[in-house]
Backbone bond lengths (Angstrom), bond angles and torsions (degrees), N, CA, C in turn:
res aa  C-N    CA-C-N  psi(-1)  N-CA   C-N-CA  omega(-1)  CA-C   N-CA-C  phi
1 X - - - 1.454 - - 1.520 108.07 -
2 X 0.884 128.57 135.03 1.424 150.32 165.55 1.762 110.86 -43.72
3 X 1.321 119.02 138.01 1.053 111.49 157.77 1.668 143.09 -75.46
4 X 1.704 110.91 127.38 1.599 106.52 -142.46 1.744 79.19 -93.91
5 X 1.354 96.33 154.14 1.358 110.64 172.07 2.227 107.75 -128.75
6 X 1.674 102.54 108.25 1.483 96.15 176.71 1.673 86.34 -113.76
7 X 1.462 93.35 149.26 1.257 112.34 154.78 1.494 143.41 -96.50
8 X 1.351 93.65 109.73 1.736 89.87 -168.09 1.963 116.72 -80.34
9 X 1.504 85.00 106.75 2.027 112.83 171.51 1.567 103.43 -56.61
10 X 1.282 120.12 -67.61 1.076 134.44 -169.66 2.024 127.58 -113.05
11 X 1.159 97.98 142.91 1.687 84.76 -178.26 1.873 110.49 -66.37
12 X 0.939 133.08 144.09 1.546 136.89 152.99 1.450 84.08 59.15
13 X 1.782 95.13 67.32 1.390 103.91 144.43 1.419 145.56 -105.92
14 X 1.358 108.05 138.62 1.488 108.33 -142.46 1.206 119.37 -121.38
15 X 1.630 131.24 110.94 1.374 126.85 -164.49 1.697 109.28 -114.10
16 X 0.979 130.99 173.55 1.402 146.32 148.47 1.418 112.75 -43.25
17 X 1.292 132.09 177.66 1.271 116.40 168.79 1.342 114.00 -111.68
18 X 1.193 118.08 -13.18 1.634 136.86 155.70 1.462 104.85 -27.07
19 X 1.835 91.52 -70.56 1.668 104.66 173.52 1.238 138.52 -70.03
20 X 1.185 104.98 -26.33 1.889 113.46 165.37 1.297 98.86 -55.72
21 X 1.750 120.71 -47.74 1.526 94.05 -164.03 1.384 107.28 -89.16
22 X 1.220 129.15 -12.10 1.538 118.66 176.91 1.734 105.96 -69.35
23 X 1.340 136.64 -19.00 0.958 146.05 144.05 1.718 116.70 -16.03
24 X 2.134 94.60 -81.27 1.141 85.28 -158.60 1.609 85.91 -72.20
25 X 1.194 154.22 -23.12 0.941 145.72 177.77 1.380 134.56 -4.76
26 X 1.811 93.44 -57.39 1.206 139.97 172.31 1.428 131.74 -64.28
27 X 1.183 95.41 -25.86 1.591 118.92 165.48 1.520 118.20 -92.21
28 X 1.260 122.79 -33.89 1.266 117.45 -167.52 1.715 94.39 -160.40
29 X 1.104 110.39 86.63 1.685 125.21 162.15 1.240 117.81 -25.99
30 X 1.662 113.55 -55.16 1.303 118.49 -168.40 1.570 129.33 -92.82
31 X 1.791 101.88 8.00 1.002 120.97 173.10 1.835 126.42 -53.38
32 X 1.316 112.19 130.60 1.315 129.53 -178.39 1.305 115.73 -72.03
33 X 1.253 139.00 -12.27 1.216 144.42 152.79 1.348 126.36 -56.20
34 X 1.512 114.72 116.51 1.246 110.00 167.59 1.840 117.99 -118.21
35 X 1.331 96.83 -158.57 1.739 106.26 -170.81 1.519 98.67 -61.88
36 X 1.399 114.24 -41.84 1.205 112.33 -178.75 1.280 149.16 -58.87
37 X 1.493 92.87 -34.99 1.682 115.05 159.06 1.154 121.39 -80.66
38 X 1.688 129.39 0.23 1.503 130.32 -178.84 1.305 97.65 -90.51
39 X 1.856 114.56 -33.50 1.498 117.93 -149.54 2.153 82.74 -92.25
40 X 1.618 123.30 -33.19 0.976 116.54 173.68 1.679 131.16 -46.97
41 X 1.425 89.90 -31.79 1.732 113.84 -161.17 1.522 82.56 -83.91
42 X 1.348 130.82 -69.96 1.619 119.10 -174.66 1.516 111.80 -55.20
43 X 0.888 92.48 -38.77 2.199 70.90 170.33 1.580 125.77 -89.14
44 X 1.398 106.99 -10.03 1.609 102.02 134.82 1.447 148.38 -60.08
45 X 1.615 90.29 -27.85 1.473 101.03 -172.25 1.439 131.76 76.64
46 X 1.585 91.21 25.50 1.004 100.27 -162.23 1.946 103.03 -108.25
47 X 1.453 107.51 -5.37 1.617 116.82 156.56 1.336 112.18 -116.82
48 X 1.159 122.57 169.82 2.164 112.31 164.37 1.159 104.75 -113.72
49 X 1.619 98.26 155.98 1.117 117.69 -152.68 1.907 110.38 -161.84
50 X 1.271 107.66 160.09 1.583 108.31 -172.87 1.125 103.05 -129.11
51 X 1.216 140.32 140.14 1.329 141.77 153.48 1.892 109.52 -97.19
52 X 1.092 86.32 132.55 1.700 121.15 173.16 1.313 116.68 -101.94
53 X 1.467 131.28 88.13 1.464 129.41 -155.46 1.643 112.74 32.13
54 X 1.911 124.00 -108.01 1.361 93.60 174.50 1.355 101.71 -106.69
55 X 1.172 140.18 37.22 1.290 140.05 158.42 1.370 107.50 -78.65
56 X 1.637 105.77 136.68 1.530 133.62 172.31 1.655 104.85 -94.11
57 X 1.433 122.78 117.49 1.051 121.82 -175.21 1.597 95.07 -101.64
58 X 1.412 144.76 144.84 1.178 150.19 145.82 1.201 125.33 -78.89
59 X 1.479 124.69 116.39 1.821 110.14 165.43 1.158 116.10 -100.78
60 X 1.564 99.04 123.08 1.428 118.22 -160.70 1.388 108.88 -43.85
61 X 1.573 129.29 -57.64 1.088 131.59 -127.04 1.627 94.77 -94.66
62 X 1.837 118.18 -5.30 1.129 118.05 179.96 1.467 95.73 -89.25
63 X 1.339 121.65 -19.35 1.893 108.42 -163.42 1.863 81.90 -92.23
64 X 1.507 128.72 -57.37 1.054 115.28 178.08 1.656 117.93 -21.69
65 X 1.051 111.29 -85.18 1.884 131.86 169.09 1.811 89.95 -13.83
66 X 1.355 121.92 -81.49 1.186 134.88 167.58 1.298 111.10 18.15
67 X 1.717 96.67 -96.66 1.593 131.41 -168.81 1.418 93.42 -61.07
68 X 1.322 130.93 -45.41 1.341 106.04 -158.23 1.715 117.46 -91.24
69 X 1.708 94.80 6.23 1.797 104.74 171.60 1.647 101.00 -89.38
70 X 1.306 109.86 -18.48 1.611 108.92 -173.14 1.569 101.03 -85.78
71 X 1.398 134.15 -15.02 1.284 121.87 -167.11 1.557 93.64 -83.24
């Protein structure tokens, strides 16, 4: 996989996971990551994350960090 480059606008920025992955999406088309493994990785604990009643909020810059320790 290619190295993804997001830019962080704001500190503890925080998306859906819908949107995290249309993100990396956006970066790398051919990426093997899906919704499932973002929503897998937060209930590992293995990204951070907030819940908003039953919304899963993602912080980007922890799933970013993530992917780019897994490459």
């Amino acid at each position: 996989m290619r190295s993804l480059f997001y830019a962080k606008k704001e500190e503890n920025v925080l998306r859906s996971i819908k949107q995290a992955y249309e993100i990396i999406r956006q970066e790398d088309p051919d990426t093997a990551i899906s919704v499932y493994t973002i929503r897998l990785w937060c209930k590992e604990k293995k990204i951070k994350f907030r819940t908003v009643g039953t919304k899963i909020l993602v912080d980007m810059e922890s799933l970013m960090d993530y992917i780019k320790m897994k490459d």
